[in-house]
LUMVOZA-658126 format. One record per atom (N, C-alpha, C, O): x, y, z; residue in one letter; atom name. Coordinates in steps of 0.2 Angstrom, whole numbers, plus 2048, in hexadecimal, padded with zeros to 3 digits. Layout:
! LUMVOZA-658126
   X   Y   Z aa at
   X   Y   Z  A CA
...
***
This chain:
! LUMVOZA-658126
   X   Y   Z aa at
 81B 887 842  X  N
 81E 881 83F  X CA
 81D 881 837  X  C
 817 884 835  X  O
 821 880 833  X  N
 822 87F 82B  X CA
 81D 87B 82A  X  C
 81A 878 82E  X  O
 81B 87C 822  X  N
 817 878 820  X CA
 818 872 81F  X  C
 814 86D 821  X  O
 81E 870 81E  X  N
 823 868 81E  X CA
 823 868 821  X  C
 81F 863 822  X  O
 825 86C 828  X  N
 825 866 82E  X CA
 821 865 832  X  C
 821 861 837  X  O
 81B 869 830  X  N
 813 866 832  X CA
 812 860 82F  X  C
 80E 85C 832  X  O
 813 85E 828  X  N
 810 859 823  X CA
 814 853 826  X  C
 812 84D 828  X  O
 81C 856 828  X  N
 820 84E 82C  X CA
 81E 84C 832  X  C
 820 846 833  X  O
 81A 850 837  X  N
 818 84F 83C  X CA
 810 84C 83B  X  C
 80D 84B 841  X  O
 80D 84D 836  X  N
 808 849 835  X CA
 808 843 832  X  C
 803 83F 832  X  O
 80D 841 82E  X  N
 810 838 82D  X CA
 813 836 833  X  C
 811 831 836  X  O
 815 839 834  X  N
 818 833 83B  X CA
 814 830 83F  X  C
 80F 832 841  X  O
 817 82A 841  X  N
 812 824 844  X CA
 814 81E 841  X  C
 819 81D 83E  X  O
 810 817 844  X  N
 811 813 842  X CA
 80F 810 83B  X  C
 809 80F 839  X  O
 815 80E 837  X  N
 813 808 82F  X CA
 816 804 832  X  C
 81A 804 836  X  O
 810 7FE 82B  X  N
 813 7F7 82A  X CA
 816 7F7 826  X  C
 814 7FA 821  X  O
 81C 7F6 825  X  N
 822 7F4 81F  X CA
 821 7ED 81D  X  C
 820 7E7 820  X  O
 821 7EF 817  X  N
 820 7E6 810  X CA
 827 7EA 80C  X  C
 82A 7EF 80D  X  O
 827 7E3 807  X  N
 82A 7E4 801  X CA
 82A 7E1 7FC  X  C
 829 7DB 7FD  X  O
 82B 7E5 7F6  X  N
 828 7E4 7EE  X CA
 82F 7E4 7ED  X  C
 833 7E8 7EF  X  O
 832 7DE 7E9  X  N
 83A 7DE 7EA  X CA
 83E 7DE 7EE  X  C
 83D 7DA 7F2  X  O
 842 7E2 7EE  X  N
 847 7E4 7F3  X CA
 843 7EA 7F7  X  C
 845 7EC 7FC  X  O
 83F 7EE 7F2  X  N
 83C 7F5 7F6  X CA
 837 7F5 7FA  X  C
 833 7F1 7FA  X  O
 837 7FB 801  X  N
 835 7F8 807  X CA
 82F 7FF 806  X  C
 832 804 803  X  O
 828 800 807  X  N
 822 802 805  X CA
 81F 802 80F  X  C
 81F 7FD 812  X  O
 81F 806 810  X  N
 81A 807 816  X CA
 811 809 815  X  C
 80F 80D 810  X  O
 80F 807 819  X  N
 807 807 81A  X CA
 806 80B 820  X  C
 80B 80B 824  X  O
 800 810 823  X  N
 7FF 811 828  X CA
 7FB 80C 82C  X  C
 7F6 809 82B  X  O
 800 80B 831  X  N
 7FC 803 835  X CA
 7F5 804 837  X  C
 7F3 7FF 83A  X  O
 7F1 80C 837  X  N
 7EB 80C 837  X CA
 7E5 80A 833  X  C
 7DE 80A 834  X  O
 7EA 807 82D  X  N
 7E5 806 826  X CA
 7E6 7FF 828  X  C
 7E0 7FC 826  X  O
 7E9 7FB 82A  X  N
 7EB 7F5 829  X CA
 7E5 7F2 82E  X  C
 7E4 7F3 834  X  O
 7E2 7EC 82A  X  N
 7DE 7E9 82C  X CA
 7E1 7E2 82F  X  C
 7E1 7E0 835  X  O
 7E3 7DF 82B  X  N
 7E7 7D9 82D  X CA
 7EE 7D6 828  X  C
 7EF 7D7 822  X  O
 7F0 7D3 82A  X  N
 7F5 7D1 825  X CA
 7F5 7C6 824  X  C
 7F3 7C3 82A  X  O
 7F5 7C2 820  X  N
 7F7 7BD 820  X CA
 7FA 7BA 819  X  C
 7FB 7BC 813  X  O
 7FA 7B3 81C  X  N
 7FF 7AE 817  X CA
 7F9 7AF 80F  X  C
 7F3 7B2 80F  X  O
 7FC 7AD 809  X  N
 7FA 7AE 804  X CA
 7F4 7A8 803  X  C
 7F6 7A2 805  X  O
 7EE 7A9 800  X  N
 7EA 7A3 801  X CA
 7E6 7A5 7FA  X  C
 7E7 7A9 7F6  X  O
 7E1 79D 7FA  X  N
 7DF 79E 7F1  X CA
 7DC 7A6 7F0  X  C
 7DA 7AA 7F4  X  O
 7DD 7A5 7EA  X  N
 7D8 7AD 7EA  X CA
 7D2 7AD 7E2  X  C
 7D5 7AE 7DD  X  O
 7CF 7AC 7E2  X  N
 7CA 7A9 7DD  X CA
 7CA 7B0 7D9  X  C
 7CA 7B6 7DB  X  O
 7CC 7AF 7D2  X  N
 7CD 7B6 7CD  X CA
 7C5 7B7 7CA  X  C
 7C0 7B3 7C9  X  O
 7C5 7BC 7C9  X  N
 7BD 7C0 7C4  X CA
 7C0 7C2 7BF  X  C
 7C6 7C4 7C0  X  O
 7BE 7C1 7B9  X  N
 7BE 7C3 7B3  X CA
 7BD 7C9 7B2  X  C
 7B9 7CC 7B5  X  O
 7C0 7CA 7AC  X  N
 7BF 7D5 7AB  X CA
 7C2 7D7 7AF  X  C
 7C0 7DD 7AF  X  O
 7C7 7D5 7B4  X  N
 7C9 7DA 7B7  X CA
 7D1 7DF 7B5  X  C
 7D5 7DD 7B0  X  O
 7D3 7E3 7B7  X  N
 7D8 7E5 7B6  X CA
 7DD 7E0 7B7  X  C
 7DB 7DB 7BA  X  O
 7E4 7E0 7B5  X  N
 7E9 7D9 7B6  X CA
 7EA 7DA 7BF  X  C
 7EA 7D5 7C3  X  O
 7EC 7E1 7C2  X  N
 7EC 7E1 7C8  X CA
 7E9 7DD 7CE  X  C
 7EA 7DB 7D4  X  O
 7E4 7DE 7C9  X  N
 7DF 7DB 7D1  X CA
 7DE 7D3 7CD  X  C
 7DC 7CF 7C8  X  O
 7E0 7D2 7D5  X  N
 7E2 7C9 7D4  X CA
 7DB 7C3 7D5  X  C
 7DA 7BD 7D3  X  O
 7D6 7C9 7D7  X  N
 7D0 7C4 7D9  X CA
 7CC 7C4 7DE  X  C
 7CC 7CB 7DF  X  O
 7CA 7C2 7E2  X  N
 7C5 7C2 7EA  X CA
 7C8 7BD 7ED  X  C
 7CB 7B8 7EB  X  O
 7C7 7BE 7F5  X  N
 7C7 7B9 7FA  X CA
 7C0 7B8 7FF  X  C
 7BB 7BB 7FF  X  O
 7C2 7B5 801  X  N
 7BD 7B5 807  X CA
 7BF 7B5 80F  X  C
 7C0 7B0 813  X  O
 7BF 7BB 811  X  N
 7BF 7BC 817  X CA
 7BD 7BE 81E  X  C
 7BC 7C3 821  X  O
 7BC 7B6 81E  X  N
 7B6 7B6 827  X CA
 7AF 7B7 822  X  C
 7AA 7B9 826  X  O
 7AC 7B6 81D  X  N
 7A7 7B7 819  X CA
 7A5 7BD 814  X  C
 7A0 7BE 811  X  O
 7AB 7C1 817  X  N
 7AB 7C7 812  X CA
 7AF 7C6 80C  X  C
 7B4 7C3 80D  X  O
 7AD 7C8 806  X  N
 7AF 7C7 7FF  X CA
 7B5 7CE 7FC  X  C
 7B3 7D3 7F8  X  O
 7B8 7CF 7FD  X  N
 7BE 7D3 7FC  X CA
 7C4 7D2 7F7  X  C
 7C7 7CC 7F6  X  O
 7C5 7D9 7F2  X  N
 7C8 7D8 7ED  X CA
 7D1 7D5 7F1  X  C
 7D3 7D2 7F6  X  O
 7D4 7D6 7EC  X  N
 7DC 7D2 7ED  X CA
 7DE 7D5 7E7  X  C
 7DC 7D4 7E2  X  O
 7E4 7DB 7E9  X  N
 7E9 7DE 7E3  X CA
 7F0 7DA 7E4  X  C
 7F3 7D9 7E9  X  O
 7F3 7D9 7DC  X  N
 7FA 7DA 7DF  X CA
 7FC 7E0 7DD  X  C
 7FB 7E2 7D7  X  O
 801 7E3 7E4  X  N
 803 7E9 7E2  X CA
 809 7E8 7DE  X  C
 80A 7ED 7DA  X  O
 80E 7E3 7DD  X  N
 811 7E5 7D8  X CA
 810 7E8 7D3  X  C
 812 7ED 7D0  X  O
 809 7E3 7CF  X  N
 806 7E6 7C7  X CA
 804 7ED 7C9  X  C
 807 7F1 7C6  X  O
 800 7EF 7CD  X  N
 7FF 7F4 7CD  X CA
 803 7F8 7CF  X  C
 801 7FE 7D0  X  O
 808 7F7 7D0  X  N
 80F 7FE 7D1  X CA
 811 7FB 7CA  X  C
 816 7FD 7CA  X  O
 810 7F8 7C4  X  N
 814 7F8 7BF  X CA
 81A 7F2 7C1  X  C
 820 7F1 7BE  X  O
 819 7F0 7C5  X  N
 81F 7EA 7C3  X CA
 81D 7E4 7C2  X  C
 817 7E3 7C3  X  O
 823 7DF 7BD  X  N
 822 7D9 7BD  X CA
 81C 7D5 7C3  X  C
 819 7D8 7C8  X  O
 81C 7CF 7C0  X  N
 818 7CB 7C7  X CA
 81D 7C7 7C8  X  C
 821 7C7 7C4  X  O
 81D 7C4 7CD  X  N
 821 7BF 7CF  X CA
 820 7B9 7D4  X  C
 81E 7BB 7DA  X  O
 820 7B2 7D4  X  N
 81F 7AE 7D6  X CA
 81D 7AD 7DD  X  C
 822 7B0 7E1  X  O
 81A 7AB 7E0  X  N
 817 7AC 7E7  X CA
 81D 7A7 7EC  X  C
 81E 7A1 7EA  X  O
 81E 7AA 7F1  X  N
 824 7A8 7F6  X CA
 81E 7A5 7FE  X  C
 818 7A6 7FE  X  O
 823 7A1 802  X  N
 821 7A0 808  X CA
 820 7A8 80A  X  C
 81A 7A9 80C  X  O
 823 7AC 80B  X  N
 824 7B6 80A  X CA
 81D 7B8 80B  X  C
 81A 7BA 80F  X  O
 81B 7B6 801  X  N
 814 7BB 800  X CA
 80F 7BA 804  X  C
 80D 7B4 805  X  O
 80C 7BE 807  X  N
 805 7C0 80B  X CA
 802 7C7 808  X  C
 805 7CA 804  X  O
 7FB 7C9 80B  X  N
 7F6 7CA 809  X CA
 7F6 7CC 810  X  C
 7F6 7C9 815  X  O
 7F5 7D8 80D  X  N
 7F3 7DA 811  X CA
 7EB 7DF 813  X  C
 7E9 7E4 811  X  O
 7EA 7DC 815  X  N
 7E2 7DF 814  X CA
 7E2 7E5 818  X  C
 7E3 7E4 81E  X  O
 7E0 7ED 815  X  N
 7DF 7F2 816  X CA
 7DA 7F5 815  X  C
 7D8 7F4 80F  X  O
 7D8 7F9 818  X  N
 7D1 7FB 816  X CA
 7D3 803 812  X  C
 7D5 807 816  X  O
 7D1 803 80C  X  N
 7D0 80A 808  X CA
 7CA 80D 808  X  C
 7C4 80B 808  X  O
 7CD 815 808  X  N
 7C5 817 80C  X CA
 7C2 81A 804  X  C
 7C6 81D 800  X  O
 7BE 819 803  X  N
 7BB 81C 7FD  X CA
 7B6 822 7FC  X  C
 7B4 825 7F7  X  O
 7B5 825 802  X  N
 7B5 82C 803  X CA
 7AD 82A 807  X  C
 7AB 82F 80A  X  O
 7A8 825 807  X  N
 7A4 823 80A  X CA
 7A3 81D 80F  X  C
 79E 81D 812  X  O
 7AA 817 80F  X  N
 7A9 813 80F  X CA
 7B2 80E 810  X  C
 7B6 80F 80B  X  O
 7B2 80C 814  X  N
 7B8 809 816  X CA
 7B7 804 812  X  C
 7B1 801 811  X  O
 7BD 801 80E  X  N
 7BC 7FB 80A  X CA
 7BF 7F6 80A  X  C
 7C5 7F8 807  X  O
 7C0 7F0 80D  X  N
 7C5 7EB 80F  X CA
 7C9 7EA 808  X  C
 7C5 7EA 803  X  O
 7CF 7E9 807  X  N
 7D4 7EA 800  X CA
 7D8 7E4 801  X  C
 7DA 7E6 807  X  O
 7DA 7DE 800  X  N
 7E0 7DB 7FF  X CA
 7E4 7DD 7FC  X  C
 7E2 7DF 7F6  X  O
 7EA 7DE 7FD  X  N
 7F2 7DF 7FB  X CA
 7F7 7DA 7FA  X  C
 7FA 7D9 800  X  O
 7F9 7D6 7F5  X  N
 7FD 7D2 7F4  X CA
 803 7D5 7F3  X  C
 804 7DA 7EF  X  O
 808 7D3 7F8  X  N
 80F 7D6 7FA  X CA
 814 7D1 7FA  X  C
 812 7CC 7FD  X  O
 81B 7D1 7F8  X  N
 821 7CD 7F9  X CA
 822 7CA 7FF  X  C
 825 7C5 800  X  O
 820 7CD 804  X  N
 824 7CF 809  X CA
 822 7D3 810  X  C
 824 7D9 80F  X  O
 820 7D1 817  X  N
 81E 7D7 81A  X CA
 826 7D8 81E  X  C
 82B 7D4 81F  X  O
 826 7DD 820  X  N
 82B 7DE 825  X CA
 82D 7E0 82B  X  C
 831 7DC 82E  X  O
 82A 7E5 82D  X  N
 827 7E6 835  X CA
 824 7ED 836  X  C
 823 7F1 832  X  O
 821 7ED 83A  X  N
 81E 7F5 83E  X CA
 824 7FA 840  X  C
 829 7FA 843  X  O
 821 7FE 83D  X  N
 829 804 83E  X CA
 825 80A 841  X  C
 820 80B 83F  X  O
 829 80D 846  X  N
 826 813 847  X CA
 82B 818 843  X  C
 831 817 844  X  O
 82A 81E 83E  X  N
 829 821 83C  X CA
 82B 828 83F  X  C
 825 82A 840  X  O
 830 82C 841  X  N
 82F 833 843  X CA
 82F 838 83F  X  C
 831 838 839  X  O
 82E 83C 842  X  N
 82C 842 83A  X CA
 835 846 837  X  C
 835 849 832  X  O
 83A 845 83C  X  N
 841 847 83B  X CA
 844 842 834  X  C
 848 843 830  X  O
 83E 83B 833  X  N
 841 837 830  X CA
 83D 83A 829  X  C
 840 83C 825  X  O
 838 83A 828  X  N
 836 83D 823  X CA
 835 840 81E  X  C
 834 846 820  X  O
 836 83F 817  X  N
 838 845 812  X CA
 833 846 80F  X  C
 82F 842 811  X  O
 834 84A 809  X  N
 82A 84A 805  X CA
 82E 845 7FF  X  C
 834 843 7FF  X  O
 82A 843 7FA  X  N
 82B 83E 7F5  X CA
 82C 845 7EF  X  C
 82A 84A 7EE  X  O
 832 840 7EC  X  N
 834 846 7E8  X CA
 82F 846 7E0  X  C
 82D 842 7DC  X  O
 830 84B 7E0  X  N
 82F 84F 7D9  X CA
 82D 84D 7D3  X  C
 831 851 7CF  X  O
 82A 849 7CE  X  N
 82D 848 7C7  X CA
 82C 84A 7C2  X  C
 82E 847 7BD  X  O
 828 84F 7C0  X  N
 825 852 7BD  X CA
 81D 852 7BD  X  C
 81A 84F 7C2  X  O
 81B 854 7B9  X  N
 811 855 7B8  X CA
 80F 851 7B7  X  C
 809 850 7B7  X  O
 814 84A 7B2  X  N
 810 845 7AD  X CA
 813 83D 7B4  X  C
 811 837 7B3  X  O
 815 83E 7B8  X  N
 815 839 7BD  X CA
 814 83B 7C3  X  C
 817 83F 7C7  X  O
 80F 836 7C4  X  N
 80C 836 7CB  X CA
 80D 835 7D1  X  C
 809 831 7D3  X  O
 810 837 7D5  X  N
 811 836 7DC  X CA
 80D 837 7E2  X  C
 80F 838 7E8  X  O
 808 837 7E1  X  N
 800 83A 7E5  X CA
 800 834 7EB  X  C
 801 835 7F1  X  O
 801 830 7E8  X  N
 7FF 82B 7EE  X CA
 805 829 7F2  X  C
 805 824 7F6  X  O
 80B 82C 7F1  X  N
 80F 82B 7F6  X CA
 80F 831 7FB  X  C
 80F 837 7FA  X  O
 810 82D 801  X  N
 80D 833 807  X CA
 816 838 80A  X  C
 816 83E 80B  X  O
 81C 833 809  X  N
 820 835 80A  X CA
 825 830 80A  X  C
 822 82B 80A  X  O
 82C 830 80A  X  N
 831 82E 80A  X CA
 836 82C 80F  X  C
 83B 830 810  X  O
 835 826 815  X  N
 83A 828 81B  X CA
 840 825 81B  X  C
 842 821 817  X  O
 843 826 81E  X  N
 84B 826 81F  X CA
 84C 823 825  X  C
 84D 826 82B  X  O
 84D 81C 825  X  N
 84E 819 82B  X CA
 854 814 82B  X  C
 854 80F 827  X  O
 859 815 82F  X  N
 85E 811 830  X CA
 861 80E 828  X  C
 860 809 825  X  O
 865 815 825  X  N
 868 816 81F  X CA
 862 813 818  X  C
 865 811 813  X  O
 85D 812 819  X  N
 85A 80F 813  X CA
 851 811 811  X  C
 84E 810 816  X  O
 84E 814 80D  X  N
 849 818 80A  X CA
 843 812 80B  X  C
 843 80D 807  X  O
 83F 814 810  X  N
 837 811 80F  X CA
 834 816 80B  X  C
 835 81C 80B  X  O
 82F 813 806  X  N
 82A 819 804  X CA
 825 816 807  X  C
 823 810 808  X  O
 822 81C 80A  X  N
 81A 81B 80F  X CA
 813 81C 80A  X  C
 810 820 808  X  O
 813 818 80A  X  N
 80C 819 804  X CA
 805 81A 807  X  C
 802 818 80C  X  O
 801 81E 803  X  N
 7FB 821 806  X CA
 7F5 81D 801  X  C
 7F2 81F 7FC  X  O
 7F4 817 805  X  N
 7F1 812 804  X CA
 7E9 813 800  X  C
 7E8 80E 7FC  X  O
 7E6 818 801  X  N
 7DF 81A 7FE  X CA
 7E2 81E 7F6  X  C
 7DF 81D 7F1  X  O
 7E8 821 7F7  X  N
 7E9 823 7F1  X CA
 7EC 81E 7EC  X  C
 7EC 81F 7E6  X  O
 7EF 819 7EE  X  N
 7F1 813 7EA  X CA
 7EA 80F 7E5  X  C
 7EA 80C 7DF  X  O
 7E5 80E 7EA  X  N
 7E1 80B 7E7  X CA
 7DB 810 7E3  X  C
 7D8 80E 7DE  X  O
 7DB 815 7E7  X  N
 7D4 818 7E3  X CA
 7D6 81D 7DE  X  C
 7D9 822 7E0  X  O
 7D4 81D 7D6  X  N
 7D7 821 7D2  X CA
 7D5 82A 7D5  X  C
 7D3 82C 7DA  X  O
 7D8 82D 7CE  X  N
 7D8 835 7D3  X CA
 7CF 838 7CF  X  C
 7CD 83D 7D0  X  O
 7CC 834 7CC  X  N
 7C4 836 7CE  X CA
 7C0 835 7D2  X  C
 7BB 837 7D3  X  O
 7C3 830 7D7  X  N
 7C1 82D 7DD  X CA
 7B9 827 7DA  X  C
 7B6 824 7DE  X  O
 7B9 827 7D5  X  N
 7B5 823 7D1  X CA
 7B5 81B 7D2  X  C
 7B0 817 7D3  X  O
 7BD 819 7D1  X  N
 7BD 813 7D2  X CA
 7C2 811 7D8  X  C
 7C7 813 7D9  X  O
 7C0 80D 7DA  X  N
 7C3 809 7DE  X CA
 7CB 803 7DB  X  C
 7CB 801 7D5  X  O
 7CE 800 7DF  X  N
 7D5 7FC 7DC  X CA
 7D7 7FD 7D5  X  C
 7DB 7FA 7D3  X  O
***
């Protein structure tokens, strides 16, 4: 078997589909801890603009990013829509519970590897590391995002 088509047979499986805009981002539903409605979120000072602040979940004290900022887009007004998906990012010793501020979730897709392309190319100065692949599902492009690579930078230093 190709190296491709070993790589697309190792993405395949089940994502959560959300959306940032109009654009639909899949998750491996094995990282996905839970998903819910949007609730207060108490902010910390000093932090980067991305990270929205803490919640409290079940008594665990857990960050809340939105991803729009941290993908570089505008922010946008919170909908009936917005929830908060908590995922756990592995930080190479330690699973970390992450809140995820999303538009929009959509549903569980199972993913096969025929659907699968690699994320294309953009030169040396833009980063594509954390996108796992690109699927093609029913004439329209999910990107599959590789969830520990979104949040943890590439020294593996810091976290969100």
């Amino acid at each position: 078997m190709a190296i491709v088509e070993q790589k697309q047979a190792s993405l395949s499986g089940k994502y959560l589909s959300f959306y940032l805009d109009e654009e639909e981002y899949g998750i491996e539903i094995l990282k996905v801890r839970e998903i819910f409605a949007y609730t207060s979120i108490t902010p910390i000072p000093r932090t980067p603009q991305h990270i929205l602040g803490v919640i409290d979940l079940r008594g665990a004290v857990i960050p809340v990013v939105d991803l729009r900022i941290k993908f570089g887009m505008a922010s946008r007004e919170l909908t009936d829509s917005s929830c908060i998906i908590v995922v756990e990012i592995d930080n190479g010793s330690t699973l970390v519970p992450t809140g995820v501020l999303v538009d929009r979730v959509s549903e569980v897709m199972q993913v096969t590897p025929d659907q699968i392309q690699e994320a294309p190319e953009f030169g040396s100065s833009i980063e594509t590391d954390f996108i796992l692949g690109m699927a093609k599902i029913d004439n329209s492009v999910k990107i599959l995002l590789d969830i520990n690579r979104v949040f943890i930078d590439s020294n593996l230093d810091s976290l969100v």
